[in-house]
C-alpha positions as semicolon CSV with decimal commas, in nm:
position;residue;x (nm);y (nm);z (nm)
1;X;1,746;-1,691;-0,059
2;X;1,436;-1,669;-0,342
3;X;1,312;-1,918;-0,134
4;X;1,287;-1,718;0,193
5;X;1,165;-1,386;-0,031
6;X;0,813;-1,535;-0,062
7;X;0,756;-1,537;0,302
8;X;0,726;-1,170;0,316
9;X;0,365;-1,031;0,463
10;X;0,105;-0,932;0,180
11;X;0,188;-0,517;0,275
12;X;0,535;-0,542;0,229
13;X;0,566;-0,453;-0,116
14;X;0,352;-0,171;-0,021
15;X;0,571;-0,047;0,275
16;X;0,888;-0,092;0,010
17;X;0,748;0,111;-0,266
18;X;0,624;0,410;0,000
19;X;0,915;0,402;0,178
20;X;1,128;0,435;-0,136
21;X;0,957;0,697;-0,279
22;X;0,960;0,913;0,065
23;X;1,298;0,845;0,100
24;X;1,400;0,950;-0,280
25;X;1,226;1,283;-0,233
26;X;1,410;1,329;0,085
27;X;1,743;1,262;-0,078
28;X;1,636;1,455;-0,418
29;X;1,531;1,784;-0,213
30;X;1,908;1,762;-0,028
31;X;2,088;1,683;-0,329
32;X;1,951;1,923;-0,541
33;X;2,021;2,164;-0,236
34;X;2,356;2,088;-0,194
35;X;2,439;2,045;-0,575
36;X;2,291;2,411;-0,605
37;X;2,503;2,538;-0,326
38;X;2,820;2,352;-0,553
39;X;2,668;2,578;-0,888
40;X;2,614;2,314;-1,060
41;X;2,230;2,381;-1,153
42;X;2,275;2,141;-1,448
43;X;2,339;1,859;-1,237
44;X;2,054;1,966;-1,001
45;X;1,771;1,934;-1,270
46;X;1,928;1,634;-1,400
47;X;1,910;1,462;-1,044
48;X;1,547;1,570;-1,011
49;X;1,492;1,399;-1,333
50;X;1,636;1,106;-1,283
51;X;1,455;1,066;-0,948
52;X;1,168;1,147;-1,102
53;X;1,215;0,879;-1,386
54;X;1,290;0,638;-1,144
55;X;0,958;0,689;-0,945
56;X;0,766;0,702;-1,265
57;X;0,872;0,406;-1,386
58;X;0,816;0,205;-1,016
59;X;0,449;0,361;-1,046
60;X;0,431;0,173;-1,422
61;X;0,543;-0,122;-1,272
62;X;0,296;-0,094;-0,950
63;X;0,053;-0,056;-1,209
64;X;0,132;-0,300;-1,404
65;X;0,159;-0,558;-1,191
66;X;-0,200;-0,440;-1,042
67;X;-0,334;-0,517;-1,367
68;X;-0,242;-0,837;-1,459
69;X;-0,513;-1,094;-1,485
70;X;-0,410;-1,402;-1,332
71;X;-0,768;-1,567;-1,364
72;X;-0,891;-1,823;-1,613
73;X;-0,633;-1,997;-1,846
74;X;-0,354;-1,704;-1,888
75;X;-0,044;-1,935;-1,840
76;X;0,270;-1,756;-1,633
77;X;0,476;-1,731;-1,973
78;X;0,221;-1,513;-2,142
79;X;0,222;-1,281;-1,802
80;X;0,609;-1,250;-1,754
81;X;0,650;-1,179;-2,166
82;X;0,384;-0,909;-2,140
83;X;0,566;-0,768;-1,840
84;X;0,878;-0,809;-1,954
85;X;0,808;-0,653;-2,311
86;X;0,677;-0,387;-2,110
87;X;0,970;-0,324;-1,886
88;X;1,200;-0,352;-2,148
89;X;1,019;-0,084;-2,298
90;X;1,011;0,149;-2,044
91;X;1,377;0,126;-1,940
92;X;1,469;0,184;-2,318
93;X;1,290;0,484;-2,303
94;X;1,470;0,599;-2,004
95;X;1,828;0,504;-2,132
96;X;1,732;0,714;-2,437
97;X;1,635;1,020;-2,220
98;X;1,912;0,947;-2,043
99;X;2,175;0,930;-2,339
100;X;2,010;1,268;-2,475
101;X;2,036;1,424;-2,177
102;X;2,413;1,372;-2,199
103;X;2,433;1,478;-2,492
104;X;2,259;1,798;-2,445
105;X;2,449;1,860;-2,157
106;X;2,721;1,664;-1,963
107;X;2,600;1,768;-1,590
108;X;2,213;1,698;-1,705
109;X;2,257;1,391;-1,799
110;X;2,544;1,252;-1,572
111;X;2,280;1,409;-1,285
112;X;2,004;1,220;-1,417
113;X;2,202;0,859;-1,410
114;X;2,266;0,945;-1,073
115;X;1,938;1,032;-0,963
116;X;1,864;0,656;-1,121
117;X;2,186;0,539;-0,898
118;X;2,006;0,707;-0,599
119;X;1,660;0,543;-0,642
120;X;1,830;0,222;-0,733
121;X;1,982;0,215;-0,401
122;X;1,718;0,328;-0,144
123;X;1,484;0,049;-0,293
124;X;1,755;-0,204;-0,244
125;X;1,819;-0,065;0,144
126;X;1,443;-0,053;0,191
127;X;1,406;-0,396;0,074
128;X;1,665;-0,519;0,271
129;X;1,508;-0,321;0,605
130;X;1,152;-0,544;0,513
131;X;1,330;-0,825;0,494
132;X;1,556;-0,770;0,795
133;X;1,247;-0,699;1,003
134;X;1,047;-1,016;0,885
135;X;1,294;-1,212;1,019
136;X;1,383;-1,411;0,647
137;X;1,648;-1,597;0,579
């Protein structure tokens, strides 16, 4: 299955990342709707965060990925330790805000692991619509 993920096009990252981010917005505006019609404004700002956490950190990772200098002698393990120190830092930040959130206020912070949740999901369905399309298998 790995195998078959490198045969995507050079734009479909690209089309994955816009797509989730147009579709999280979608689904953030409607469930903070709907949770606000439910009064439950708690767990409206905490879904808005944790879309918006989830977005930020795709950005960092767009970013970061952008950066990395894959010319002259840099060997792969020095790249994925950077990266991964740097994701690992980043989604311990997150967990943090998360956990605070909680504890500041049940419906903030159960909000904001399910605005995560959300995000989580729509990149996994708009990953699976690239691949789908591309014809990989």
């Amino acid at each position: 299955m790995l195998g078959g993920l490198s045969g995507l096009e050079g734009n479909a990252l690209a089309k994955v990342l816009r797509r989730t981010i147009i579709a999280s917005l979608i689904v953030g505006v409607v469930g903070v709707l709907v949770l606000l019609l439910l009064s439950v404004p708690w767990a409206a700002l905490g879904l808005a965060i944790g879309l918006a956490m989830a977005v930020v950190n795709l950005r960092f990772l767009d970013a970061g990925i952008a950066k990395l200098n894959t010319e002259g002698e840099v060997s792969n393990k020095v790249l994925r330790r950077a990266m991964g120190t740097k994701s690992v830092t980043r989604l311990g930040i997150i967990t943090l805000v998360c956990i605070g959130l909680l504890l500041l206020n049940g419906g903030l912070g159960i909000g904001a692991v399910a605005g995560l949740v959300l995000f989580q999901l729509l990149f996994v369905v708009n990953v699976g619509r690239v691949v789908v399309s591309q014809g990989i298998q």
